[in-house]
N, C-alpha and C positions, 0 to 999 in steps of 0.2 A: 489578532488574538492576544490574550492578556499572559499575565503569567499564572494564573490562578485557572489554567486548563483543569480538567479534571481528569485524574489518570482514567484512560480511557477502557472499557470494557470492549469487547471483541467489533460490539456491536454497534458502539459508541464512534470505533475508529473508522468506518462506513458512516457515520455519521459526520465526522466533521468538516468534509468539505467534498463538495462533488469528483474531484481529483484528488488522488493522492500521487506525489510525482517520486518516480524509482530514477534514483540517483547512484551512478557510478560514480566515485572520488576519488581521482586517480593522485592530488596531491594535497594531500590534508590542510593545510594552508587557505585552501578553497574552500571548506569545510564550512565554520560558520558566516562565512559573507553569502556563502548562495543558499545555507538554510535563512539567513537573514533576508534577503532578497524573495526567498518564497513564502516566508509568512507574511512579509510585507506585502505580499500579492493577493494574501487571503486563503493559503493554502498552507497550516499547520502541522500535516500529517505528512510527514517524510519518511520514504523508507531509501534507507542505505543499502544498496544491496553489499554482501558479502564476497565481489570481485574481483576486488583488488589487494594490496597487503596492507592498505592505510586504513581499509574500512569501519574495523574496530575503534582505530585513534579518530573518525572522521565524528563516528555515532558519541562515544567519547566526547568531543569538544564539543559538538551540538548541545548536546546533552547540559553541559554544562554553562555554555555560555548562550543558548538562545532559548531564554524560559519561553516564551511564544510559540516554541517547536515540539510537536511531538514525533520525536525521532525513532524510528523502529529500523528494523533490521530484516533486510529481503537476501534469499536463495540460502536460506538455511536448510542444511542439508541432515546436520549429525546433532547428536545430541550436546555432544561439545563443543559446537558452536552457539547452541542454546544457552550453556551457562555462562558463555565467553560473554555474550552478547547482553545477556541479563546484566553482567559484571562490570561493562562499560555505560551502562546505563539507556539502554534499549527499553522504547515504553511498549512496545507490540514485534512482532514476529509472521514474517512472511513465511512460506515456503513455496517451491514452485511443484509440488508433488509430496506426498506422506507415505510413511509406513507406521505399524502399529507403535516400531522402540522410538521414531522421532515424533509421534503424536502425544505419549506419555513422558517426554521429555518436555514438550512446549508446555503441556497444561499442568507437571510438577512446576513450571518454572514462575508458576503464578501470573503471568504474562497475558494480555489478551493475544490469540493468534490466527492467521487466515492462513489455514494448506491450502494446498493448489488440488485444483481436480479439473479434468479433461472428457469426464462420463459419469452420464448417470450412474451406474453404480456404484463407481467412486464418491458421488453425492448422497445416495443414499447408506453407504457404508460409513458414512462420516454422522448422518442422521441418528444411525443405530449407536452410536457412540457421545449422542448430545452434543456434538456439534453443528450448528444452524449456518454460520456465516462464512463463507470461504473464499478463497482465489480462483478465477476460472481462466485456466493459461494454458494453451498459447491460446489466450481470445479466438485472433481471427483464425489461425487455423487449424484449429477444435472445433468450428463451425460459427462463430459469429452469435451476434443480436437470434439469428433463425434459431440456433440449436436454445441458446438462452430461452429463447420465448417457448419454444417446445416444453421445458424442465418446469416453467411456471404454473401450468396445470395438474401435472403427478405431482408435483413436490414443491406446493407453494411456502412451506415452513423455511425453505433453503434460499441465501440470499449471499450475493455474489461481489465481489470484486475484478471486473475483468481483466485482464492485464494482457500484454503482447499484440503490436499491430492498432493498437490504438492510438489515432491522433486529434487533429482538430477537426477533420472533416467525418469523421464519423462515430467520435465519444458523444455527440448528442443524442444519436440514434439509441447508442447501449444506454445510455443515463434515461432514455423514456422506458424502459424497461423495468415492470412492478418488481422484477426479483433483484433488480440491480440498485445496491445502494452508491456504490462509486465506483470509480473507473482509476484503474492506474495506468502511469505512461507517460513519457521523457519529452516530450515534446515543448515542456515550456522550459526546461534546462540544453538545448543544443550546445553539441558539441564546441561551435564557433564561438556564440558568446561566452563557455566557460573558459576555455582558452584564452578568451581575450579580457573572462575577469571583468566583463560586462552584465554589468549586477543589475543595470535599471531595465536593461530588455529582457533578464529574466523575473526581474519583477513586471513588469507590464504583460508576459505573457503568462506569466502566472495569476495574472488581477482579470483575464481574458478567462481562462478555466474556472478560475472560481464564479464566476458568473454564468457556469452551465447551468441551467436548472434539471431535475430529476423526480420520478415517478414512484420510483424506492427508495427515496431518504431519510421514508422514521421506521424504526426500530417497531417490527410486529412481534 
């Protein structure tokens, strides 16, 4: 990816790459070598989750030093962590779950954003609200690709980001899925090689993921 990304609309960040990899950063230092390593693999859209106490400086240094990255911000919970996050230069906004005061804080924030939903009516209460694109966590044990495929019939307007439980053996499955536009999940960052600050094996496994292909990757 170049540096000339285009700030991404909700619907845009399911758009640009089959994976988006949720990244713990436990020493900021780490920070832009492994967003550098994941774009270099073909996988621009990073989200940080909110885990650790560096996460802010982590999205921070991205942000700034790796134009190739579009770096967001995951397990947003409060409203002020929405402004923190906008303030460090966060281009999108995850959440693992919404309420009404943090769904009107994501979308004052000008920010594109995926809440998390675990049921239908969760999905459809997000619908009533003109929101279309969403998180669907804990993936697999919310029911999987089955329950997803169930929601694509009632509620084909609604398109998904799955996250939790998702790896290499079984993100092909959700990515053939019409309502799913990408799949988030840790699997091309391990633990081991960040420890070891083995940048080229998470490039290579991140050049591995972006090379899934997918069933809902444009924008309806």
């Amino acid at each position: 990816m170049t540096s000339a990304l285009p700030s991404p609309s909700a619907a845009s960040v399911l758009d640009l790459a089959p994976v988006v990899p949720v990244v713990v950063v436990a020493d900021v230092a780490d920070a832009v070598p492994l967003a550098r390593a994941l774009v270099a693999g073909g996988l621009p859209a990073i989200e940080v989750t909110l885990r650790t106490p560096v996460a802010l400086d982590a999205i921070r240094e991205i942000a700034g030093a790796v134009p190739g990255a579009v770096v967001g911000a995951g397990t947003v919970l409060t409203p002020e962590q929405v402004t923190d996050c906008r303030a460090a230069g966060a281009r999108f906004l995850v959440s693992p779950g919404w309420t009404d005061v943090l769904l009107t804080a994501m979308r004052a924030s000008g920010l594109p954003f995926l809440p998390g939903v675990s049921t239908a009516s969760e999905v459809v209460a997000l619908l009533e609200r003109g929101v279309r694109e969403m998180k669907f966590f804990p993936a697999q044990a919310a029911g999987g690709t089955p329950y997803l495929r169930s929601l694509a019939g009632p509620l084909p307007q609604a398109r998904f980001c799955p996250t939790g439980g998702i790896g290499p053996d079984n993100a092909a499955e959700y990515l053939s899925l019409p309502n799913v536009g990408c799949v988030g999940g840790s699997w091309m960052v391990p633990a081991d090689a960040v420890a070891a600050r083995d940048w080229t094996r998470v490039t290579d496994l991140a050049r591995a993921a972006s090379r899934l292909t997918r069933a809902g990757g444009t924008c309806r």
